[in-house]
N, C-alpha and C positions, 0 to 999 in steps of 0.2 A: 798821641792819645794814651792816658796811663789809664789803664784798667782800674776797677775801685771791687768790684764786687763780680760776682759768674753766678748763675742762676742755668740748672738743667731739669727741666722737666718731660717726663711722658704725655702725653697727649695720644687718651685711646682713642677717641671720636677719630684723629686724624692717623693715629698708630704712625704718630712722628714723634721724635724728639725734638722740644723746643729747647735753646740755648739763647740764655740771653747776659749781657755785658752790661753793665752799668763802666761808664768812664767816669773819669776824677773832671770832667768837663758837665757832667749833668746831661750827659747822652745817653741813650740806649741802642746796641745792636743787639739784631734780633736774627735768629738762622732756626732753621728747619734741616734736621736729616733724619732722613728718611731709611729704611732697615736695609734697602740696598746700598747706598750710600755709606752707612753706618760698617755695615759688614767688611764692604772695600777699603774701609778708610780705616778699622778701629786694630787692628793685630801691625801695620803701619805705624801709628802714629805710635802704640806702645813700645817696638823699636825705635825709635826715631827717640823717643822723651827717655830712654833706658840708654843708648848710647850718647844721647846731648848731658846727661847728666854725670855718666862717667869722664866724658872729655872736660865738661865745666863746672860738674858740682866742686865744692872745694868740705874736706874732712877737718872739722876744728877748725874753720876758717885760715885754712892750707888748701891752697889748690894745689887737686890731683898731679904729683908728681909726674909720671910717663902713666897715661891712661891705655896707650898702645899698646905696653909689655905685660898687661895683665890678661891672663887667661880667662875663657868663655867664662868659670863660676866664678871669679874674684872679680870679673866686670857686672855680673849678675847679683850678687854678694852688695856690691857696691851702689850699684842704685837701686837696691832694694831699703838700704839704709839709708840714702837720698829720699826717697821714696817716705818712708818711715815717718823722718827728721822733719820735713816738708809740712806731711800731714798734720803731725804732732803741732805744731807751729801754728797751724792752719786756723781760724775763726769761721767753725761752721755755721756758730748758735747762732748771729747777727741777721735778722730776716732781710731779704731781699728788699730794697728798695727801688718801687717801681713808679715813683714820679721822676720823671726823665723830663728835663724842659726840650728836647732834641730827639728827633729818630733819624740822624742821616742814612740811613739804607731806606726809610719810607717807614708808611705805617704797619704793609704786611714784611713778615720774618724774608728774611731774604732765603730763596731754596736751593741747599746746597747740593753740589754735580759736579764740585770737584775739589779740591784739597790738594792743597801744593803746601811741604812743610820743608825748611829751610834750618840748618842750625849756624846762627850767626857766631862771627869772633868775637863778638858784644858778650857772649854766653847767655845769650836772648834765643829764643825759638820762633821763627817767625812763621805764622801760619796764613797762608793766603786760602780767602774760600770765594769762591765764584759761584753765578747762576746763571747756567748757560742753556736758557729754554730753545727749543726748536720752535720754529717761528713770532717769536719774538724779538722783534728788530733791539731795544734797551736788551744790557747785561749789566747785570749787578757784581762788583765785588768790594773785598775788605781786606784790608792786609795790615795784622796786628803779628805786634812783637811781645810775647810773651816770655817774664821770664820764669827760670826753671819751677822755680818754687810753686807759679801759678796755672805750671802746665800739670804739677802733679795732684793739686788741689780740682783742676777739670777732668783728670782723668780718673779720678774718686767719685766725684760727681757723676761721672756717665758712667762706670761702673753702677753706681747706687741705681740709675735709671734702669739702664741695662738689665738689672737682675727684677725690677719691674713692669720693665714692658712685657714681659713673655717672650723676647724674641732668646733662645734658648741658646741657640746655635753660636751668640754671641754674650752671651749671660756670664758672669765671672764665674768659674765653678770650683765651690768650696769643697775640700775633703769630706767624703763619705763615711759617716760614722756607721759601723757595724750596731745593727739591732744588739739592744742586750739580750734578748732569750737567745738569739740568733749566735750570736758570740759564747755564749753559755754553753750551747749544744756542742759547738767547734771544740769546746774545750774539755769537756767529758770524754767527747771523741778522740782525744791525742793519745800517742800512748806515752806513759810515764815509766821514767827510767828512774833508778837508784844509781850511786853510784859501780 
């Protein structure tokens, strides 16, 4: 199944995030997570896609020499411009296309409870997501191979959601610009030296 398109949205009514897959086959999967869900899963997976991209992103269409011998910041460094590149690359403006002749999960989102992510030698990411209700005899799952480029375009996406669901705790959080009067004051304040 080749992915075509990733669609993330909030949903207050349900105060879930819906994530939906259009396939190159004219499917749709649909998934539901939830803030508990989300929470346990999202500081995870940004490991998981920060280390899969230093071991198989490749720089100028070089792959990573020894991704092992690089230190914490020059591995951070690294898929941050992975990260970047990806984005840059990325086709936001295209609106989601949501005539699907197919829903193999069914017609409701499948609700995720669990998240098992895998980094293949393919330099694919493969994400299994289940839905493991307590008394429900049927369990749902999915297991898609993603690769790097489109794990960092869903992780953009659920950032964007993230910073508008409310849920805070999990919100991407941007540098705090100092008030200007506030800043003003600080700086009258200092004392000034000559040489």
């Amino acid at each position: 199944m080749d992915i075509h398109q990733l669609s993330v949205d909030y949903s207050e009514e349900q105060d879930r995030i819906l994530i939906r897959i259009n396939t190159s086959q004219a499917e749709e999967l649909r998934f539901w997570l939830t803030r508990r869900m989300t929470h346990k899963f999202w500081p995870t997976f940004n490991q998981v896609v920060a280390s899969h991209t230093v071991r198989f992103g490749k720089l100028m269409d070089t792959p990573n020499p020894h991704p092992g011998t690089l230190d914490d910041s020059a591995q951070s460094l690294m898929a941050d411009f992975h990260r970047n590149e990806a984005l840059r690359r990325a086709d936001f403006n295209t609106p989601y296309n949501s005539d699907a002749s197919s829903l193999p999960l069914g017609e409701s989102p499948l609700l995720v409870t669990e998240v098992k992510l895998t980094s293949l030698g393919t330099g694919q990411l493969q994400i299994k997501l289940s839905e493991q209700l307590v008394g429900k005899a049927s369990q749902r799952s999915c297991q898609l191979e993603v690769p790097t480029h489109l794990a960092h375009g869903l992780m953009h996406l659920l950032e964007q959601c993230l910073a508008r669901s409310g849920w805070n705790d999990l919100a991407p959080r941007e540098a705090a610009q100092p008030d200007e009067p506030e800043a003003a004051a600080m700086e009258e304040k200092r004392p000034r030296y000559l040489n």
